[in-house]
PDB file of the backbone (N, CA, C, O) and the ligand in Angstrom, with CONECT records:
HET     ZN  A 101       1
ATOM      1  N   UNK A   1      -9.491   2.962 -15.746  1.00  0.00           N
ATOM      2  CA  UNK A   1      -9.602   2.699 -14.312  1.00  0.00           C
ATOM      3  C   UNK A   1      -9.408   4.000 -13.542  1.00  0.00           C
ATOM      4  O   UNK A   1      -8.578   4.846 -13.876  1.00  0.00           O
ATOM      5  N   UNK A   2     -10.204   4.111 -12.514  1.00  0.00           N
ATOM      6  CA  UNK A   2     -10.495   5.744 -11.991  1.00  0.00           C
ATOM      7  C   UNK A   2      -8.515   5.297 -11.135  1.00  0.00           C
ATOM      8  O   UNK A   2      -8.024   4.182 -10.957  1.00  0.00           O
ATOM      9  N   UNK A   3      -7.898   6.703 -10.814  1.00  0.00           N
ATOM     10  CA  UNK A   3      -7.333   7.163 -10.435  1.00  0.00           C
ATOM     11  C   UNK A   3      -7.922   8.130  -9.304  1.00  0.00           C
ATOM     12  O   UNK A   3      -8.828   8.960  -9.388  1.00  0.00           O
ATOM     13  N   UNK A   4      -6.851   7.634  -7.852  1.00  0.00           N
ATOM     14  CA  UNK A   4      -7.680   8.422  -6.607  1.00  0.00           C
ATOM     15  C   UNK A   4      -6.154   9.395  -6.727  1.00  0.00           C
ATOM     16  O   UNK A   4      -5.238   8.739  -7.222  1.00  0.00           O
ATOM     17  N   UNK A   5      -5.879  10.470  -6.442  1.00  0.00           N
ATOM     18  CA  UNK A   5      -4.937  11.191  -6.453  1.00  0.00           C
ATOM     19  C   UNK A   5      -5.166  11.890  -4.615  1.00  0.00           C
ATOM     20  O   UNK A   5      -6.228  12.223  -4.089  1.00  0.00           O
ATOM     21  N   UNK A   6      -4.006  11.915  -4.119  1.00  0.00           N
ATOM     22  CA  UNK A   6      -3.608  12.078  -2.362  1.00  0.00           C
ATOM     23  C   UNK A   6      -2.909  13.415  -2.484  1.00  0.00           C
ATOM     24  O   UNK A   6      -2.503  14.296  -3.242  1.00  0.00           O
ATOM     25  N   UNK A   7      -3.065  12.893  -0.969  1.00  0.00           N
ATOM     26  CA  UNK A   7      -2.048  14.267  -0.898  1.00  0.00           C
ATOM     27  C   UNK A   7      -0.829  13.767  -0.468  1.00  0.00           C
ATOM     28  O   UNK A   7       0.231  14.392  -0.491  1.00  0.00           O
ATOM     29  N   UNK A   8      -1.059  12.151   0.091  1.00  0.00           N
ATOM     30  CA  UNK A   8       0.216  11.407   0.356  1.00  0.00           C
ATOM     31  C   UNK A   8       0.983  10.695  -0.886  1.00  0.00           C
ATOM     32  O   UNK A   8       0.707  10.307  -2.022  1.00  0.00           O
ATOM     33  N   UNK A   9       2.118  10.746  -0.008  1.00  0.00           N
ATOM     34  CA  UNK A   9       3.029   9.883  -1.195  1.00  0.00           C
ATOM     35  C   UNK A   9       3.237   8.357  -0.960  1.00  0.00           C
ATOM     36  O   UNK A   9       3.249   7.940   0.199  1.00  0.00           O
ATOM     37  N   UNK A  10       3.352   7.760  -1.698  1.00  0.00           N
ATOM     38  CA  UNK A  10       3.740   6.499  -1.796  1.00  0.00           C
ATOM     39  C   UNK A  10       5.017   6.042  -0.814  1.00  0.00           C
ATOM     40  O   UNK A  10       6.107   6.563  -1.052  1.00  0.00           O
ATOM     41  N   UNK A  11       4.903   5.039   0.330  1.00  0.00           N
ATOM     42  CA  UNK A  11       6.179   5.147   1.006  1.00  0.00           C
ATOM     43  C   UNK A  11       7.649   4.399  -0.111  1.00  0.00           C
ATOM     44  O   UNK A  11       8.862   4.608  -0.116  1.00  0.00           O
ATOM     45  N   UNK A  12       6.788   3.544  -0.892  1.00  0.00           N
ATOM     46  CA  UNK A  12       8.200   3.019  -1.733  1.00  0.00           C
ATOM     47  C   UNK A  12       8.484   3.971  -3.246  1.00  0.00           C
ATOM     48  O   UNK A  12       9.660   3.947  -3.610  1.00  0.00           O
ATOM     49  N   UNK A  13       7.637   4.686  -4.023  1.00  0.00           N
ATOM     50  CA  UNK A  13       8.262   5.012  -5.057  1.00  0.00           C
ATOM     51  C   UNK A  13       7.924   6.670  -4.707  1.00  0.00           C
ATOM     52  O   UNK A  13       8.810   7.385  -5.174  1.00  0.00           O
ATOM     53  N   UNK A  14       6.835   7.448  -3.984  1.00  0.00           N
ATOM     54  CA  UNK A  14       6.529   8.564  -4.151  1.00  0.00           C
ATOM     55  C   UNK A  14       5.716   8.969  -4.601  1.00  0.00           C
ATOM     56  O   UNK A  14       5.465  10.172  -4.675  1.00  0.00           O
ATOM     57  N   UNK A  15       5.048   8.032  -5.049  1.00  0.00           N
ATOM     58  CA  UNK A  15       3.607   8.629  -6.537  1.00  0.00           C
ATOM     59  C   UNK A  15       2.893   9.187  -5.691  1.00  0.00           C
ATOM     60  O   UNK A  15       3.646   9.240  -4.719  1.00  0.00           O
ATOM     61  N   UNK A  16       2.059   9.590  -5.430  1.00  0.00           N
ATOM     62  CA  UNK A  16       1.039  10.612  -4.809  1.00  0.00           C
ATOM     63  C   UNK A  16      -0.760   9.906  -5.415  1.00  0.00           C
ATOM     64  O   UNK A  16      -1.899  10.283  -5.141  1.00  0.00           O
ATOM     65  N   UNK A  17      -0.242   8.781  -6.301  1.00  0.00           N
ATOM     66  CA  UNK A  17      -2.117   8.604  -6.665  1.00  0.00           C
ATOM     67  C   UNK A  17      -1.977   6.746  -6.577  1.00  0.00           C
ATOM     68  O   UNK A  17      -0.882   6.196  -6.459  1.00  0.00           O
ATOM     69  N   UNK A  18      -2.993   6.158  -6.642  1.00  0.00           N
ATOM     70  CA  UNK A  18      -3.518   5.001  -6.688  1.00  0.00           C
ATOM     71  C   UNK A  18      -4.446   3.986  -6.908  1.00  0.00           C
ATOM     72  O   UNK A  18      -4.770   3.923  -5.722  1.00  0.00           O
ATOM     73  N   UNK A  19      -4.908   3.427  -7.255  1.00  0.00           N
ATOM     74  CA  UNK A  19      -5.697   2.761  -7.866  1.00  0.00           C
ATOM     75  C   UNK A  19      -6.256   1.417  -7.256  1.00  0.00           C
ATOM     76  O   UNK A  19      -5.584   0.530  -6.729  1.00  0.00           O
ATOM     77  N   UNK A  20      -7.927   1.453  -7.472  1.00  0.00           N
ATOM     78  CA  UNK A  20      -8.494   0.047  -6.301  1.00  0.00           C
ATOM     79  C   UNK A  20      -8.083  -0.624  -6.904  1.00  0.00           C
ATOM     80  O   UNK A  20      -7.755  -0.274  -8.038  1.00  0.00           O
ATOM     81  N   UNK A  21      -7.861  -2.082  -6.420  1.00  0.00           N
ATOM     82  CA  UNK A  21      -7.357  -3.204  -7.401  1.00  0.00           C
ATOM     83  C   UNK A  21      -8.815  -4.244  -7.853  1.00  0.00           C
ATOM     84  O   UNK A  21      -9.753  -4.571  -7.126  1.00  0.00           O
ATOM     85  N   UNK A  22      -8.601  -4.535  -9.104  1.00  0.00           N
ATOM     86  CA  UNK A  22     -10.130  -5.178  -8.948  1.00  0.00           C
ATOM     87  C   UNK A  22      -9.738  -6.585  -9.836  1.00  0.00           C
ATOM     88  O   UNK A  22      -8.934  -6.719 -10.759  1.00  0.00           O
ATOM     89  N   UNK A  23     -10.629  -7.567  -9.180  1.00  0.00           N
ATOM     90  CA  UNK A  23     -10.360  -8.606  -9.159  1.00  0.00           C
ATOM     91  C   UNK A  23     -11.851  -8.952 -10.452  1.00  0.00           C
ATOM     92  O   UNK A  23     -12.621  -8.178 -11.021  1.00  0.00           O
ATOM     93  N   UNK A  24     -11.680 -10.707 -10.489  1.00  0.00           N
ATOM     94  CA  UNK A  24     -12.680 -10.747 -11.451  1.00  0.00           C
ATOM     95  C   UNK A  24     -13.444 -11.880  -9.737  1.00  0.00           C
ATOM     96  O   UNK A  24     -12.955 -12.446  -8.760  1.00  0.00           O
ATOM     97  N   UNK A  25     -15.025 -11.607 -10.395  1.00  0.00           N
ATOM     98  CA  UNK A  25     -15.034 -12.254  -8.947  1.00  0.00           C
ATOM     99  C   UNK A  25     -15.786 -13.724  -9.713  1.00  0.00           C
ATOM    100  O   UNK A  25     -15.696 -14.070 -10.890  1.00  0.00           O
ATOM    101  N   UNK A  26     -16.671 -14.530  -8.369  1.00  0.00           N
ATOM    102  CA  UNK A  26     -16.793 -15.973  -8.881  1.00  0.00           C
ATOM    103  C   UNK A  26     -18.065 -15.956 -10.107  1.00  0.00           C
ATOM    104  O   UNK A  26     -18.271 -17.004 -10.719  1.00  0.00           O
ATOM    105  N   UNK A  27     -19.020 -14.528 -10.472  1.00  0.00           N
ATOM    106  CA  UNK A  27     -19.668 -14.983 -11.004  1.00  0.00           C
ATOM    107  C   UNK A  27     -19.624 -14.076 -12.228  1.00  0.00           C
ATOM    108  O   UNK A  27     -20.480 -13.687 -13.022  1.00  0.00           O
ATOM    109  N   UNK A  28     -17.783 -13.805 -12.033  1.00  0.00           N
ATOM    110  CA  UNK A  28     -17.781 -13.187 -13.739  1.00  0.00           C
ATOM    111  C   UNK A  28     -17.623 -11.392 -13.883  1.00  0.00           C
ATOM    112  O   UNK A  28     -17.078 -10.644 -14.695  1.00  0.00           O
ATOM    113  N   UNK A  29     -18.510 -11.185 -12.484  1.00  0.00           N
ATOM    114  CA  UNK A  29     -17.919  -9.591 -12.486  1.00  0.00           C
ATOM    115  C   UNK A  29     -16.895  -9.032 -12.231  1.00  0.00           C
ATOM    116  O   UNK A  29     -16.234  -9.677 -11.418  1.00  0.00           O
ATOM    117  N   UNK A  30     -16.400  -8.042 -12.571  1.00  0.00           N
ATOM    118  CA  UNK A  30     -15.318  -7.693 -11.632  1.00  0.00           C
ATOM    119  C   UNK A  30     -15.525  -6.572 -11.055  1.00  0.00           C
ATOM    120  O   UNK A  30     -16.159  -5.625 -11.519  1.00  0.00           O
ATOM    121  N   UNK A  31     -14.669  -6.683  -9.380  1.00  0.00           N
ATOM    122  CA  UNK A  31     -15.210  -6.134  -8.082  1.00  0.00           C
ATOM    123  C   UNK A  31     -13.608  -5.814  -7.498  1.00  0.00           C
ATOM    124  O   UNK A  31     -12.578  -6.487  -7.496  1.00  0.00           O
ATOM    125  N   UNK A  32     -13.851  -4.842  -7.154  1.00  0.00           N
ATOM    126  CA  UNK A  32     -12.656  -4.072  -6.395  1.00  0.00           C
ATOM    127  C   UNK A  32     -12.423  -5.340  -5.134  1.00  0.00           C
ATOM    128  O   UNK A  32     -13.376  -6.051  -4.817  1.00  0.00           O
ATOM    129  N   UNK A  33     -11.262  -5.481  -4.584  1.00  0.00           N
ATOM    130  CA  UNK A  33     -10.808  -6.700  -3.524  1.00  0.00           C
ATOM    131  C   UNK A  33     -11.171  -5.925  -2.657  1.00  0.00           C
ATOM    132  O   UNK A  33     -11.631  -6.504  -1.673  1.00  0.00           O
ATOM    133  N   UNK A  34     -11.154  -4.441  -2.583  1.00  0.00           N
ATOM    134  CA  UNK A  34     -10.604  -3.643  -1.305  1.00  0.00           C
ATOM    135  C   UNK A  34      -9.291  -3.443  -0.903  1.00  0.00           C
ATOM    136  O   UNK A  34      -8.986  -3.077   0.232  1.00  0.00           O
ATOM    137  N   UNK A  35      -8.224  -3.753  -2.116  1.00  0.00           N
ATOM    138  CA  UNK A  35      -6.899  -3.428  -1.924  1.00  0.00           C
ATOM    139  C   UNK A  35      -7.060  -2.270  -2.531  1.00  0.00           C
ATOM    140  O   UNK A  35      -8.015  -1.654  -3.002  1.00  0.00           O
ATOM    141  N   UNK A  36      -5.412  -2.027  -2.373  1.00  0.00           N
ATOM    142  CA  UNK A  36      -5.231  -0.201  -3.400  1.00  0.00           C
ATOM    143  C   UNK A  36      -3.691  -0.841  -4.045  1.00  0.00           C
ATOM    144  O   UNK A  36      -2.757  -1.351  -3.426  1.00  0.00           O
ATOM    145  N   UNK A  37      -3.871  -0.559  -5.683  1.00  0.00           N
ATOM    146  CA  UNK A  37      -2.333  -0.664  -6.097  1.00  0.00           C
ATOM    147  C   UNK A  37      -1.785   0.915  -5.964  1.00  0.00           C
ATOM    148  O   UNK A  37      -2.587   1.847  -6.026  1.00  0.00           O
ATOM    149  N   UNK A  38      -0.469   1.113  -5.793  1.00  0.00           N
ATOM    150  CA  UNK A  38       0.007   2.331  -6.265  1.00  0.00           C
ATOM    151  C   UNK A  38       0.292   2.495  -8.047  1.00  0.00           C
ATOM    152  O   UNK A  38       0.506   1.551  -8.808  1.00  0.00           O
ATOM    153  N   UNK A  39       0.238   3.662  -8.351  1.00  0.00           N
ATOM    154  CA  UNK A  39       0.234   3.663  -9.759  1.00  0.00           C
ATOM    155  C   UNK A  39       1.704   4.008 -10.309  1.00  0.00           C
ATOM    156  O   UNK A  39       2.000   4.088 -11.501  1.00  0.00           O
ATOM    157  N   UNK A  40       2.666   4.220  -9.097  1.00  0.00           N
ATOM    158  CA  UNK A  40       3.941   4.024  -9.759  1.00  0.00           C
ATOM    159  C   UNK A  40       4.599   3.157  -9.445  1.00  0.00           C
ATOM    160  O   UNK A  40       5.626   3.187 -10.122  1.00  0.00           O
ATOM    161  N   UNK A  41       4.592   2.062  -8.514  1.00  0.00           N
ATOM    162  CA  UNK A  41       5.635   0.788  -8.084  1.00  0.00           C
ATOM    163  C   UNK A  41       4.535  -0.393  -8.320  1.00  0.00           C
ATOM    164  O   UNK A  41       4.845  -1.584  -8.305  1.00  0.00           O
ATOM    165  N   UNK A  42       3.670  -0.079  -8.464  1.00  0.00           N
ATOM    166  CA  UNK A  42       2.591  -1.150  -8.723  1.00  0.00           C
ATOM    167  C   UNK A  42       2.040  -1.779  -7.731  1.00  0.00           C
ATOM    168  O   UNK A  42       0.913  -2.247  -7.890  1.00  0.00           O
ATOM    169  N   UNK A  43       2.730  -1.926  -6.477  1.00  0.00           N
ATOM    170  CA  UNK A  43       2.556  -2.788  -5.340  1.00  0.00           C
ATOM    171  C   UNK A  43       1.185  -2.611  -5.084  1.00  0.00           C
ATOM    172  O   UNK A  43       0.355  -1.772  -5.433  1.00  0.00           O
ATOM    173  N   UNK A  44       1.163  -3.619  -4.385  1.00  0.00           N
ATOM    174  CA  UNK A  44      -0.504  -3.438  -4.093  1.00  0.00           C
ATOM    175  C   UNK A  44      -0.567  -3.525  -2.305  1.00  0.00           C
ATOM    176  O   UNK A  44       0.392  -4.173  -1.885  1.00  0.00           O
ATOM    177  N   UNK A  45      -1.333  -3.098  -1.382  1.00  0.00           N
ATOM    178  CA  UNK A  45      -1.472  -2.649  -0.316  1.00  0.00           C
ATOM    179  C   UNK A  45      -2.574  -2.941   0.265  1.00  0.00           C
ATOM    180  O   UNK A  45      -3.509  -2.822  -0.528  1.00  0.00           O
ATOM    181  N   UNK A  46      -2.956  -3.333   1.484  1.00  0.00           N
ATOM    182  CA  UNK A  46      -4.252  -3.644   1.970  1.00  0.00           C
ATOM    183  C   UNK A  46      -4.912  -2.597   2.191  1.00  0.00           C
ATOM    184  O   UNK A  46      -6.134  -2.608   2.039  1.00  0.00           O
ATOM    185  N   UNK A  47      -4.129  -1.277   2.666  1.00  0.00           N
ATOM    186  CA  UNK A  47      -4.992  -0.184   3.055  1.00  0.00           C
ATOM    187  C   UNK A  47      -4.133   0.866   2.653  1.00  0.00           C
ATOM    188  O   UNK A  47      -2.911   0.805   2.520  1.00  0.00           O
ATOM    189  N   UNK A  48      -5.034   2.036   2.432  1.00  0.00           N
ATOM    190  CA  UNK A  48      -4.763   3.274   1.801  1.00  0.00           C
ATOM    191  C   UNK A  48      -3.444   3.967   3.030  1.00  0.00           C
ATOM    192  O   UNK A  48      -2.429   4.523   2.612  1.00  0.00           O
ATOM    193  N   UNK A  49      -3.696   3.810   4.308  1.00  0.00           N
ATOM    194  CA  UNK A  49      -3.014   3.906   5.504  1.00  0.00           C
ATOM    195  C   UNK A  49      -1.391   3.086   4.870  1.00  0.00           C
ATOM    196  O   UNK A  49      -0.306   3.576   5.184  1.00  0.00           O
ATOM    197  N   UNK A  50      -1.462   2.159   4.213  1.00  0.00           N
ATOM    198  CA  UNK A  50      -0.143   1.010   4.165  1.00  0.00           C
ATOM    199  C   UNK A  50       0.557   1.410   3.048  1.00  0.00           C
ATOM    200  O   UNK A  50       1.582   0.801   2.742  1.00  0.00           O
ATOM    201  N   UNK A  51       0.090   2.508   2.274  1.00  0.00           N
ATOM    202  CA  UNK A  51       0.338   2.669   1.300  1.00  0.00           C
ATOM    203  C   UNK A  51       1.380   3.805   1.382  1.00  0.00           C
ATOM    204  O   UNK A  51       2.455   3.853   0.785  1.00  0.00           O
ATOM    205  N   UNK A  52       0.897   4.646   2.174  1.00  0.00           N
ATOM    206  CA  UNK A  52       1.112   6.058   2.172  1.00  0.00           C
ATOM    207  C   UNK A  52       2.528   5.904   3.665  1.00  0.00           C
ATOM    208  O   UNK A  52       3.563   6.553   3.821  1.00  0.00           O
ATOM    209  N   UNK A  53       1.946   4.808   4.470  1.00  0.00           N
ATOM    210  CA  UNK A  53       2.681   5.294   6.220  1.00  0.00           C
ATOM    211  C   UNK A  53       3.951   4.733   5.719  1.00  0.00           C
ATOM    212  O   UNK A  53       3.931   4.007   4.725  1.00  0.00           O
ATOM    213  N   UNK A  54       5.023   5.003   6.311  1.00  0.00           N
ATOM    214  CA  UNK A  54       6.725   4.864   5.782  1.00  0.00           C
ATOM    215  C   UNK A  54       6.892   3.086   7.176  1.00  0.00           C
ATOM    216  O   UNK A  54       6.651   2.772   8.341  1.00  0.00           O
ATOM    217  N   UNK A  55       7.370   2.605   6.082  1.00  0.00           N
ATOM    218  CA  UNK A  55       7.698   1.438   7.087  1.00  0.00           C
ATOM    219  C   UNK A  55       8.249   1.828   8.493  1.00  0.00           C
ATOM    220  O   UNK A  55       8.853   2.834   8.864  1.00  0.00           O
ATOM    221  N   UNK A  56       7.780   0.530   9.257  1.00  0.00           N
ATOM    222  CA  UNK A  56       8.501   0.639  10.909  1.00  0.00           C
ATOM    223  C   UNK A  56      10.029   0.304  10.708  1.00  0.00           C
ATOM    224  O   UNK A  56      10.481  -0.674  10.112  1.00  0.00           O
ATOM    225  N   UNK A  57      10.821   1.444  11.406  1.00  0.00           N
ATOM    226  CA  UNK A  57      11.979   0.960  11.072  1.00  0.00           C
ATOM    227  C   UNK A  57      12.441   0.027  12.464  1.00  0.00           C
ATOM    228  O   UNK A  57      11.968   0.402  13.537  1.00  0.00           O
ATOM    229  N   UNK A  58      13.231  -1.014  12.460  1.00  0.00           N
ATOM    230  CA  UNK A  58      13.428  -1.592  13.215  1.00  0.00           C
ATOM    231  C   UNK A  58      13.756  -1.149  14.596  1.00  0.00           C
ATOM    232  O   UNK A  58      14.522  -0.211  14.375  1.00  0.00           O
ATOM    233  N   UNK A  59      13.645  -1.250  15.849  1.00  0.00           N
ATOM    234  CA  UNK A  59      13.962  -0.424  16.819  1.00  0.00           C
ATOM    235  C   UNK A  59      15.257  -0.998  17.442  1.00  0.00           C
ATOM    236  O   UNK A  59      15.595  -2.029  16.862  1.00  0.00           O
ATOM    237  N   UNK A  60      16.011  -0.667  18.367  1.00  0.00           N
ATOM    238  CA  UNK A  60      17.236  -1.267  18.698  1.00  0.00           C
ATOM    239  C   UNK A  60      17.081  -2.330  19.412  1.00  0.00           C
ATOM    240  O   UNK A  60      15.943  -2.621  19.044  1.00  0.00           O
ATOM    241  N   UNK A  61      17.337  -3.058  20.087  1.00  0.00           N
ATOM    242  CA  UNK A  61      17.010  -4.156  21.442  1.00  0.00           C
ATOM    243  C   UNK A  61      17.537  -3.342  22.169  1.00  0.00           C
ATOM    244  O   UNK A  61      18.684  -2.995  21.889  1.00  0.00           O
ATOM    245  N   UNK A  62      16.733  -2.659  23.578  1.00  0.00           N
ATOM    246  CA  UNK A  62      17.260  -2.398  24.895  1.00  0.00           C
ATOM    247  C   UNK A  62      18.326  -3.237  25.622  1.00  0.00           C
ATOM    248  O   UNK A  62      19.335  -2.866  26.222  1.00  0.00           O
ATOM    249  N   UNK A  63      17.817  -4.500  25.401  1.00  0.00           N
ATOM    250  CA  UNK A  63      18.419  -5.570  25.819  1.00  0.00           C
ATOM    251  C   UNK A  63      19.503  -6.161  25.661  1.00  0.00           C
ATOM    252  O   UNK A  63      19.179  -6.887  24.721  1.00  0.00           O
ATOM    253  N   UNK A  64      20.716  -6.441  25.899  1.00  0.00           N
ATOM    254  CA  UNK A  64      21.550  -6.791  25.291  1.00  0.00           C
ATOM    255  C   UNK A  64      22.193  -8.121  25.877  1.00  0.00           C
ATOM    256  O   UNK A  64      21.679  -8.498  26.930  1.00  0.00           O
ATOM    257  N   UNK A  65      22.959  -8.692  25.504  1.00  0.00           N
ATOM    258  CA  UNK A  65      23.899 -10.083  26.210  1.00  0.00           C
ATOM    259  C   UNK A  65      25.417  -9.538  26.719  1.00  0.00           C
ATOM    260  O   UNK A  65      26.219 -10.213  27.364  1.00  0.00           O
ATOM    261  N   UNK A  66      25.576  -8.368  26.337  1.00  0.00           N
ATOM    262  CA  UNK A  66      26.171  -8.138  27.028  1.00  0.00           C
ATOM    263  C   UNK A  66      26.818  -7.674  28.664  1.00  0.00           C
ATOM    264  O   UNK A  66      25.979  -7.014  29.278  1.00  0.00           O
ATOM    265  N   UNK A  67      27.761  -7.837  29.232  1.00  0.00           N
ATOM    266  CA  UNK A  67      27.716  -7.139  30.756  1.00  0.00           C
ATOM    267  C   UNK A  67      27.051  -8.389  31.713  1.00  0.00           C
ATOM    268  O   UNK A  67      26.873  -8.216  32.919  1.00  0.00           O
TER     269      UNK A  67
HETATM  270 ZN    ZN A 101       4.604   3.270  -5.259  1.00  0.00          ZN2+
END
């Protein structure tokens, strides 16, 4: 299975390469989904962008109940 190698890293393990994920499809072939697995945590990702961007970290609430 081809290996795409980045220049990004993986936001959960670091790997730097990844792999399309390919499915078997309804008439027997098999066809890339259009996901990407990473090739070191395995996860699989909708987009090459989701793969690589570091999660949103939660932001604070401005808002508070307090006062
Ligand atoms: Zn990974």
């Amino acid at each position: 299975m081809a290996t795409f190698k980045t220049i990004y890293k993986c936001r959960e393990c670091g790997a730097t390469s990844y792999q399309r994920v390919i499915d078997r499809a309804q008439n027997g072939a098999l066809l890339p989904t259009g996901q990407y697995r990473c090739t070191g945590c395995r996860n699989v990702f909708a987009t090459v962008r989701a793969w690589w961007q570091p999660r949103r970290t939660p932001e604070l609430q401005s808002h508070s109940t307090f006062g």
